[in-house]
C-alpha positions in Angstrom: 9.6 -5.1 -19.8 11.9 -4.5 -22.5 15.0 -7.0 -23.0 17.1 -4.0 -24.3 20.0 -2.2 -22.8 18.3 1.4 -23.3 15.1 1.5 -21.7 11.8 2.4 -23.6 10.2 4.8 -22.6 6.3 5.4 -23.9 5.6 8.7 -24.1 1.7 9.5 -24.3 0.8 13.2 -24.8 -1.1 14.5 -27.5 0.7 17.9 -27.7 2.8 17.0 -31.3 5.7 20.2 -30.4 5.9 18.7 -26.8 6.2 15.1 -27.8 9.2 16.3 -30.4 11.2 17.9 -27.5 10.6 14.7 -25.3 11.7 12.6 -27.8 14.4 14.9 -29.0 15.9 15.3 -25.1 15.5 11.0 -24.3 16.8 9.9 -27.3 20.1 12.2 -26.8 19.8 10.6 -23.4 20.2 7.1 -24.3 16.6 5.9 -24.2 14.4 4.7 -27.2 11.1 6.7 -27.3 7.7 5.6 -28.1 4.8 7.3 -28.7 0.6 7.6 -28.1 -1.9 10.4 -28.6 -4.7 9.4 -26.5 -5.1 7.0 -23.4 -6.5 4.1 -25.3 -3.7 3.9 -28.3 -1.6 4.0 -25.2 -3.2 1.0 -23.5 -3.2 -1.5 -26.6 0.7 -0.2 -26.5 1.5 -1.3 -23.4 -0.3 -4.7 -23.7 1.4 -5.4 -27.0 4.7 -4.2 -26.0 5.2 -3.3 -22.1 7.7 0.0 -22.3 10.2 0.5 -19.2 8.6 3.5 -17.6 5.4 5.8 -19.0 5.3 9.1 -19.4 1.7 10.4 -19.1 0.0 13.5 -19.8 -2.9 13.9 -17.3 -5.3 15.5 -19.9 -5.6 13.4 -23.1 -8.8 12.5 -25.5 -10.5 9.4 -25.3 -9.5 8.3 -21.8 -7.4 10.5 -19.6 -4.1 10.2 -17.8 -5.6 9.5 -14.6 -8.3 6.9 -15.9 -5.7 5.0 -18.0 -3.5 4.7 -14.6 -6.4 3.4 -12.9 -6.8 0.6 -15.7 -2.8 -0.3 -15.5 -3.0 -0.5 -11.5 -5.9 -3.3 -11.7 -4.4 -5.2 -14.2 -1.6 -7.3 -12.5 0.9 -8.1 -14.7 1.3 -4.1 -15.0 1.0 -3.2 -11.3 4.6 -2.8 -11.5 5.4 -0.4 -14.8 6.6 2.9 -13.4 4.3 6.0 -14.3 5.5 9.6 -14.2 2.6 11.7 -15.0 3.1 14.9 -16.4 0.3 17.7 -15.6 0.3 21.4 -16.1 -2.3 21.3 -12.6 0.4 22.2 -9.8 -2.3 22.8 -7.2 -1.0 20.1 -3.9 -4.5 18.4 -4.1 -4.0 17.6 -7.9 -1.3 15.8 -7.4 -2.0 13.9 -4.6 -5.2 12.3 -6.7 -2.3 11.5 -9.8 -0.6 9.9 -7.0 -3.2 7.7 -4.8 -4.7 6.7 -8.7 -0.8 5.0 -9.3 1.1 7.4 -10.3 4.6 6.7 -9.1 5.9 10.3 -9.5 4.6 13.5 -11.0 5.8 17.0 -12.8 4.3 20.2 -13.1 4.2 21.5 -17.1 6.3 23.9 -17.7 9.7 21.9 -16.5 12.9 21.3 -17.3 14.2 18.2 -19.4 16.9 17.5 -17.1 14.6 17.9 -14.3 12.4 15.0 -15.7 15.6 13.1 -16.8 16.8 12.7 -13.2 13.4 11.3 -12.6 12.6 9.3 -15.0 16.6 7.3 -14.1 15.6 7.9 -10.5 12.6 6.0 -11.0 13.8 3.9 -13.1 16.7 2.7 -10.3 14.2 2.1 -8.1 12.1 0.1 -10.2 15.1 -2.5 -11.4 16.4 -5.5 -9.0 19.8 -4.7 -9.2 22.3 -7.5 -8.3 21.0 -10.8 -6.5 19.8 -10.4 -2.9 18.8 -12.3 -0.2 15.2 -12.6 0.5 13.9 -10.5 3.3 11.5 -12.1 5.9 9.7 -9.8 8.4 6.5 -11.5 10.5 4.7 -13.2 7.8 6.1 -11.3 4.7 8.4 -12.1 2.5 10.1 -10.0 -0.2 12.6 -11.5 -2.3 15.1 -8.8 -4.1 15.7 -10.5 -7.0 12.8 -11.5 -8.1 10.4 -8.6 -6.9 7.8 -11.1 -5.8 6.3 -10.3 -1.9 4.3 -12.8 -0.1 2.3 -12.6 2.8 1.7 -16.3 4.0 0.5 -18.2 1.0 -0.5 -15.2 -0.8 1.2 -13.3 -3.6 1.3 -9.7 -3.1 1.1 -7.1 -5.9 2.9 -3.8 -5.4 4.4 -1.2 -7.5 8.0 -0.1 -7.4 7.7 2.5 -5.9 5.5 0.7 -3.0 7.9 -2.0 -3.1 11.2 -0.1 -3.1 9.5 1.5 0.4 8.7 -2.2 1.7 12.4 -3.0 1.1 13.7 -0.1 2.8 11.6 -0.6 5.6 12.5 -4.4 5.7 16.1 -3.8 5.8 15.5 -1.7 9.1 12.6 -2.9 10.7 11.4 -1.5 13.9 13.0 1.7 13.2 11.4 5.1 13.0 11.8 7.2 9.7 10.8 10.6 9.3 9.3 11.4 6.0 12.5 13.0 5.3 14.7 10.1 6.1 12.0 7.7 3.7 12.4 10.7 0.7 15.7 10.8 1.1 16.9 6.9 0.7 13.5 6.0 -1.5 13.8 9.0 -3.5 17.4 10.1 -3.5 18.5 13.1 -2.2 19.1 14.7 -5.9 15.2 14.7 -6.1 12.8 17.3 -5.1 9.7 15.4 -3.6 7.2 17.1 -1.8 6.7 15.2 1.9 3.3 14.7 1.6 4.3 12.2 -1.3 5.5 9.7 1.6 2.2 9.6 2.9 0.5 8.5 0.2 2.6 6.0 -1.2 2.5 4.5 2.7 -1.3 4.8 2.4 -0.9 2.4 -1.2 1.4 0.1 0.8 -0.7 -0.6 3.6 -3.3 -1.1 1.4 -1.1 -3.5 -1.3 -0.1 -6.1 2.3 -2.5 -5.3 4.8 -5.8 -7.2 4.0 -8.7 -6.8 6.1 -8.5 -8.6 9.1 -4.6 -8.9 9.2 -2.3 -7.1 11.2 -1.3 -3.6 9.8 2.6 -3.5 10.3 3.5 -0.3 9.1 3.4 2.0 12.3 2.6 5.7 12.4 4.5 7.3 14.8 3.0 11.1 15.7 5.5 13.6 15.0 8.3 11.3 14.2 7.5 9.4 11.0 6.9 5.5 10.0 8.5 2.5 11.3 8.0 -1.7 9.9 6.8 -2.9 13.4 4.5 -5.4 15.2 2.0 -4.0 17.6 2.3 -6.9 20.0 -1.2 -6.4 22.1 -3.0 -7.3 18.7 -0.7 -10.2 18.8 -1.7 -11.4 22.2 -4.9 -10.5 21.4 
C-alpha cells in the first residue's frame, strides 16, 4: 500500500465526465486519485503500484468490474486491498454477486459524493491497523492487530479487511450472539447505510477464508438471533 499520508485511491471507470467529478470531489477531500479505463490497464496498475482502496465500475471493456475482482481475490498479496464497486444495477441480487466476487462494499450509480466519501474513509478505517494491539487467540486461531496476519495452527490465513475487521470483532467477544444489526453497526459504523443481507455474505467469505474442509466451523448461526465466534463442543468430543 501506499507510504503516503493521503491515501490513493485508483479510480477505474471508463465514463471520462464521471471520472472528472470523482477526481474533482477526492482530491478536494484529501486523497490523491488515480485513474484506468478498462479492467486490465487497471490490473497492471495495481501490480505496479498497489493504490489504498479501488474504486470499480462494474461494467468496463476488456475485463469487467466483477471479473477484475475475481483476479485481485486469488492473488494473495492483494486479498487485502479494499474494493468499493460502483454499479448503476441496484437490483438486491446484483449486488450480492459484487459482494460474494470480493467486493468489500458497493453503491448504486446515481449517488452522492459525500455518500461515497463516508465510505470510501469508512472502509478505509476498517482496512488500517490502527495503533499496536495484542494478538487475539481464539481455539486454534490467531489474529494479530498489528500486523493483520491470522493463523489457524501452522497455517497462514488470507482474508480481506472487511472479513478480517469481522474476525476481530468477533474475537474480541467470543461466544457472544450478534444480530446482523449489532455486526453492521460496530463493523460498519452506524453513519453507514448497509443493507443486512451484506452481513451474511461477508460471514459466508469468512467461513470460507478459516474454515478448511475438515476443520471445525467456529462461526455459529444462531436462528433468529444472529452470529456468535463459538465452539460446538460435541464435534469436539467427537
Amino acid at each position: 500500500m501506499s507510504g503516503s499520508a493521503k491515501p490513493l485511491i485508483l479510480v477505474v471507470e471508463d465514463e471520462a465526465p464521471l471520472v472528472t467529478l470523482l477526481r474533482y470531489n477526492l482530491e478536494k477531500q484529501g486523497f490523491r486519485v488515480d485513474e484506468a479505463g478498462d479492467g486490465t490497464e487497471a490490473l497492471t496498475k495495481i501490480t505496479e503500484s498497489p493504490p489504498d482502496l479501488l474504486l470499480l465500475d462494474w461494467m468496463l471493456p476488456t475485463l469487467s468490474g466483477i471479473e477484475l475482482c475475481r483476479q485481485i481475490r486469488r492473488r494473495p498479496a492483494m486479498r487485502g486491498l479494499p474494493v468499493i464497486m460502483l454499479t448503476a444495477r441496484a437490483e438486491d441480487q446484483d449486488a450480492v454477486r459484487g459482494l460474494e466476487t470480493g467486493a468489500d462494499d458497493y453503491i448504486t450509480k446515481p449517488f452522492s459524493p459525500e455518500a461515497l466519501i463516508a465510505r470510501i474513509r469508512a472502509l478505509l478505517r476498517r482496512s488500517g491497523t490502527g495503533p499496536a494491539k495484542s494478538p487475539l487467540i481464539f481455539h486454534d486461531i490467531e489474529l494479530d492487530p498489528a500486523t493483520h496476519r491470522v493463523t489457524r495452527g501452522s497455517k497462514l490465513l488470507h482474508l480481506g479487511p472487511t472479513e478480517f475487521r469481522l474476525l476481530e470483532f468477533f474475537m474480541r467477544h467470543p461466544r457472544r450472539v450478534f444480530s446482523r444489526e449489532d455486526v453492521l453497526n460496530a463493523v460498519w459504523g452506524r453513519d453507514i447505510h448497509v443493507e443486512p443481507r451484506t452481513v451474511d455474505v461477508h460471514i459466508r467469505r469468512l467461513r470460507k477464508a478459516i474454515n478448511a474442509p475438515g476443520e471445525l466451523d467456529l462461526v455459529r448461526t444462531v436462528r433468529a438471533a444472529g452470529y456468535a465466534l463459538d465452539v460446538d463442543v460435541a464435534a469436539v468430543a467427537a
